[in-house]
C-alpha positions in Angstrom: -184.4 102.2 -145.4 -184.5 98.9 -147.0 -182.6 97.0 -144.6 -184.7 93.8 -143.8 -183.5 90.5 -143.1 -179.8 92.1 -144.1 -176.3 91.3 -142.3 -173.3 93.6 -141.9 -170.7 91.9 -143.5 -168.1 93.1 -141.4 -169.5 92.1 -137.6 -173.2 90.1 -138.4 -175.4 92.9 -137.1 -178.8 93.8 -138.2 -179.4 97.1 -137.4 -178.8 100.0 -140.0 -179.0 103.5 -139.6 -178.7 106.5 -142.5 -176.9 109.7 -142.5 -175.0 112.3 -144.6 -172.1 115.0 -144.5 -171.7 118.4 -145.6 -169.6 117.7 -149.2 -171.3 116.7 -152.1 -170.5 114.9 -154.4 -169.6 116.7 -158.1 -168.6 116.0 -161.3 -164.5 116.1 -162.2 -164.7 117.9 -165.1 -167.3 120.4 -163.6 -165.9 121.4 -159.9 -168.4 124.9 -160.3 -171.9 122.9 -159.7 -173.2 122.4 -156.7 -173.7 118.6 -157.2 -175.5 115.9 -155.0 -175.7 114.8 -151.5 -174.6 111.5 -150.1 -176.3 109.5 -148.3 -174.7 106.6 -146.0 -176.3 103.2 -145.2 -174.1 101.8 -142.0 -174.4 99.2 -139.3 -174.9 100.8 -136.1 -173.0 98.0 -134.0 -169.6 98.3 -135.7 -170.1 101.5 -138.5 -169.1 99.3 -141.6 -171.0 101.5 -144.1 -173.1 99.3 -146.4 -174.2 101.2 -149.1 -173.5 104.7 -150.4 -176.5 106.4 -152.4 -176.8 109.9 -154.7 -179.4 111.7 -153.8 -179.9 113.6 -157.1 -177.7 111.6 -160.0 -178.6 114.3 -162.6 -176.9 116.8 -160.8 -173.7 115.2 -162.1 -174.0 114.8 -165.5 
């Protein structure tokens, strides 16, 4: 996680934490494929979520 020396923008905390859910993400004009998972960057002191990343972007083209 490439968090250092970052702020939450929402409350001023420092400390980040990762995690996921069970939906992936998929293409709108291709419901069928399996797609990608999600994975969230969020502050741990308030749970403003600071980034969103695809784990596999390929998977929705």
């Amino acid at each position: 996680m490439n968090q250092k020396n970052k702020a939450c923008l929402e409350c001023g905390g420092t400390s980040f934490a990762q995690g996921t859910d069970y939906i992936n993400l998929r293409p709108l004009d291709n419901k069928l494929t399996i797609g990608s998972e999600k994975i969230y960057t969020f502050c741990v002191d308030c749970g403003e979520v600071n980034s969103i990343k695809i784990v596999k972007p390929s998977k929705l083209t």
